[in-house]
C-alpha positions as CSV (number, residue, x, y, z in Angstrom):
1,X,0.0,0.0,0.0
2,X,1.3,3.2,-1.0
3,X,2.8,5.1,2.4
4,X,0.8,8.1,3.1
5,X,2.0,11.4,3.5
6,X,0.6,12.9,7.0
7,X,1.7,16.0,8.8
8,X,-1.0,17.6,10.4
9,X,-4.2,16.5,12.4
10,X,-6.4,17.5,9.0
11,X,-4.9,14.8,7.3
12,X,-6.1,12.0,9.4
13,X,-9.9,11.6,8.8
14,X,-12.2,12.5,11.6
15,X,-14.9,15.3,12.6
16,X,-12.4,17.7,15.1
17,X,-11.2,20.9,13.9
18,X,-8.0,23.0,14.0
19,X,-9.7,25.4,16.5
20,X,-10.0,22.4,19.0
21,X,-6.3,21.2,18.3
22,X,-5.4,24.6,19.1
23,X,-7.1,24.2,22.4
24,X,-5.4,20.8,23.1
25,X,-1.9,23.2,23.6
26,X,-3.2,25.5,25.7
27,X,-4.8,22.8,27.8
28,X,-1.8,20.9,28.1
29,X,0.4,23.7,28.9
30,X,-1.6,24.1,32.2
31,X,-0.7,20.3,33.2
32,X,2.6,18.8,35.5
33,X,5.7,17.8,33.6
34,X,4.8,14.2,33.0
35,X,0.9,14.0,32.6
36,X,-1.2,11.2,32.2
37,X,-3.9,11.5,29.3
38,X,-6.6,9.4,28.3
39,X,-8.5,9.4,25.3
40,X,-11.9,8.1,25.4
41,X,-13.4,7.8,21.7
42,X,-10.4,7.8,19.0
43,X,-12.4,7.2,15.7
44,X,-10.2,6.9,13.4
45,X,-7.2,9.0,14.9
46,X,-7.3,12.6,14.1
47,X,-8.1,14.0,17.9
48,X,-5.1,11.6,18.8
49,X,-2.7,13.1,16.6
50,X,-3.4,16.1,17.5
51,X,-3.3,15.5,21.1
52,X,0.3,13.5,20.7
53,X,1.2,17.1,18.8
54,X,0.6,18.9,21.8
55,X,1.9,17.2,24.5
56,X,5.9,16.2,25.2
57,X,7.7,13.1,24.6
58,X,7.6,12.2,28.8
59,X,3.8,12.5,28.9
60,X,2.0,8.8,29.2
61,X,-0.9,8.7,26.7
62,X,-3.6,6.1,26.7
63,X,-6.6,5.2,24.2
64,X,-10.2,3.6,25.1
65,X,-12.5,3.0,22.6
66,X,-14.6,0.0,21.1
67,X,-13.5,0.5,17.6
68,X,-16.5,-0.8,16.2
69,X,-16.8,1.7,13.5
70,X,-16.2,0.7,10.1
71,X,-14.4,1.2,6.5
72,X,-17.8,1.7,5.0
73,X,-18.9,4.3,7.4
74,X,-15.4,6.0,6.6
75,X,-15.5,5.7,3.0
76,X,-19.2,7.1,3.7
77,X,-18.6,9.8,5.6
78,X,-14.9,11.1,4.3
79,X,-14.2,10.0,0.9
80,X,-15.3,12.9,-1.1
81,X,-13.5,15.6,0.9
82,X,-10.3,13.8,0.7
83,X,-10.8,13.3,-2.8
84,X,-10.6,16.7,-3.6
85,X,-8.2,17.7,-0.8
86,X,-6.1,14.4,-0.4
87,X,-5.9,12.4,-2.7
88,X,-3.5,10.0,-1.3
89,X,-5.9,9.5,2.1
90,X,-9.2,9.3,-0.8
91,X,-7.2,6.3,-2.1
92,X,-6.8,4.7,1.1
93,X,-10.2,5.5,2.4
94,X,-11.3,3.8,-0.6
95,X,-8.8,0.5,-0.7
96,X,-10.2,0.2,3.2
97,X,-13.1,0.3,2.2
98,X,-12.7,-2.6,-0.3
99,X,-10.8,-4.7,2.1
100,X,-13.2,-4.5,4.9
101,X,-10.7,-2.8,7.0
102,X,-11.1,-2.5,10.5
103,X,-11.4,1.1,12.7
104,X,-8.5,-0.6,14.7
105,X,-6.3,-1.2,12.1
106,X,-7.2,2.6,10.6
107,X,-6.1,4.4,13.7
108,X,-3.0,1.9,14.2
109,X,-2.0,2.9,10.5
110,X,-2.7,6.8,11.3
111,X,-0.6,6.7,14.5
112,X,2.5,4.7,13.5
113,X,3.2,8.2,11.3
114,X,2.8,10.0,14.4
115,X,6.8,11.4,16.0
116,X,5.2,11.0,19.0
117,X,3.7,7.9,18.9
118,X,5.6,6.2,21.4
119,X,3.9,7.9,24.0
120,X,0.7,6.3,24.0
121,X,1.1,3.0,26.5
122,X,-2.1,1.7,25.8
123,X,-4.7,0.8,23.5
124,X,-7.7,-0.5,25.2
125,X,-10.1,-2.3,22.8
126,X,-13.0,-2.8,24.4
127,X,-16.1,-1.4,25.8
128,X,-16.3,1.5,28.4
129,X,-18.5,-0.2,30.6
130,X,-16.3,-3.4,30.6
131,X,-13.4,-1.3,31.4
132,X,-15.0,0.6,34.1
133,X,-15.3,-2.9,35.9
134,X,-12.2,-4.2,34.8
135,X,-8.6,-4.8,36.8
136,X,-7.5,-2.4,34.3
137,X,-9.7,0.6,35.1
138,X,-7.7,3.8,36.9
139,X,-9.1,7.4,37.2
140,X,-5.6,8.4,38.1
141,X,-5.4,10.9,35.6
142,X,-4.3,14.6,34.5
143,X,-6.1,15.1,32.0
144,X,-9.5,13.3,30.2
145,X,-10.6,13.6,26.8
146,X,-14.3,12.3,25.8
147,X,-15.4,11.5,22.9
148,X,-17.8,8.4,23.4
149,X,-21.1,7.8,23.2
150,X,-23.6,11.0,23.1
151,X,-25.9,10.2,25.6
152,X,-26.7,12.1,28.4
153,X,-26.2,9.4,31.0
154,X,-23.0,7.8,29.6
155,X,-21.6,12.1,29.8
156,X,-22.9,12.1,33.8
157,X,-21.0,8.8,34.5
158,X,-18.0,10.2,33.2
159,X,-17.7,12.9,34.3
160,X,-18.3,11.9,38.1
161,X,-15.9,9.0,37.7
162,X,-13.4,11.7,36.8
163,X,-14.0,14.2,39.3
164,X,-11.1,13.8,40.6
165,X,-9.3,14.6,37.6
166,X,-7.9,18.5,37.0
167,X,-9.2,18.7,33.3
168,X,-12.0,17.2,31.9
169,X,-12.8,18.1,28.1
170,X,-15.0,16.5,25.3
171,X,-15.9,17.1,21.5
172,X,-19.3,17.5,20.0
173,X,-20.8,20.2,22.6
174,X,-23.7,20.9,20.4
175,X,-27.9,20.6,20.2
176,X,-27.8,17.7,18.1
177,X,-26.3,16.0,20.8
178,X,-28.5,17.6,23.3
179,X,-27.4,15.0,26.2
180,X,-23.6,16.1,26.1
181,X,-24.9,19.6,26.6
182,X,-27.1,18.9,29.5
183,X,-24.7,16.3,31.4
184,X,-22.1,19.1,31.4
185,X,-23.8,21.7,32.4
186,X,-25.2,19.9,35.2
187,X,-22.2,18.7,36.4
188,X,-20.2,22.2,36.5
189,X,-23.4,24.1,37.6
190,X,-23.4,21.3,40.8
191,X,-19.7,21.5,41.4
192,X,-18.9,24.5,40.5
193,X,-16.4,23.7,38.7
194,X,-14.7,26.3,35.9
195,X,-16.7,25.6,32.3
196,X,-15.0,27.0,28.8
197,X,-17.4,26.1,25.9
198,X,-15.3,26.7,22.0
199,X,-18.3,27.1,19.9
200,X,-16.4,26.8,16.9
201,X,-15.5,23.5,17.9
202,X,-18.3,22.0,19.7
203,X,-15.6,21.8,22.4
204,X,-16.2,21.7,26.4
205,X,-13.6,22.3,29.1
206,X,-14.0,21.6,32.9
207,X,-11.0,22.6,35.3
208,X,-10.7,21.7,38.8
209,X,-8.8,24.2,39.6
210,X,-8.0,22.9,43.3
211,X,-5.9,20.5,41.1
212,X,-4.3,22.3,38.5
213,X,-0.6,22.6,39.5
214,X,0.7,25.0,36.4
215,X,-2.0,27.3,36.2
């Protein structure tokens, strides 16, 4: 397969903007020397390169995500913009889409571009219930990004398992997913906790400040 030419988040196919990657360095800027990250909801890598743009080579960045979407939902969803703006990526949207390529195989192809990519430690493939309950579950973390399923419930649980946690952010702050909207504004209304909301980028920040140690 032909090797694909990939230097900035744009390049990887996905629905986050460059105003939200441009978030992710300001973010990470406020953060300790070595952070933690997780990333819950990868698709098919474009919010993770971004993310391993942002942050240093001592940071410990980790995935969760089901990676149940699939090539024909890419090839769906993606094709024709890359067609006319990438070529290269159209032709491997399309190939993947002819193979039957999987969402994990997608983003592992994406990353192993990435500089940076031996930061991330982990790849969990599996549910986020199953790994809410599992010996591999932590909420030991600096910083958590959410991209996962839109409901409103599934948004509460998060974000009160990660409470604790001195940045909380999440894509796709918008009416058509009415539940992200609600959870969050709950949840920093309750705790009054610091909320930021990008319009441009559908893009939700909660601080705990009492954590933040480079503010």
């Amino acid at each position: 397969m032909r090797k694909l030419k990939i230097n900035k988040p744009l390049d990887v196919p996905g629905w986050t903007n460059s105003i939200q990657h441009r978030e992710y360095k300001d973010l990470v800027a406020e953060l300790p020397e070595n952070p933690r990250v997780l990333e819950i909801g990868c698709g098919y890598g474009r919010s993770t390169w971004a993310w391993l743009d942002a942050l240093s080579p001592t940071s410990t960045y980790c995935v969760l995500d089901n990676f149940r979407l699939t090539s024909k939902w890419l090839h769906k969803s993606q094709y024709t913009n890359y067609k006319r703006i990438n070529p290269i990526i159209a032709s491997f949207i399309w190939k993947c889409n002819k193979r039957n390529t999987t969402q994990r195989e997608i983003f592992d192809k994406f990353i192993s571009y990435h500089p940076n990519q031996q930061i991330i430690k982990t790849v969990w493939e599996m549910d986020s219930d199953d790994w809410i309950v599992s010996k591999e579950f932590t909420n030991n973390w600096d910083l958590v990004y959410l991209d996962d399923r839109h409901e409103y419930e599934v948004m509460k649980q998060w974000l009160s398992i990660f409470s604790n946690v001195s940045i909380v952010c999440g894509d796709d702050y918008l009416p058509r997913f009415q539940g992200i909207i609600d959870a969050v504004d709950e949840y920093s209304k309750d705790k009054n906790v610091y909320k930021h909301i990008t319009r441009a980028a559908n893009f939700f920040i909660i601080k705990n400040k009492s954590r933040l140690t480079n503010t």
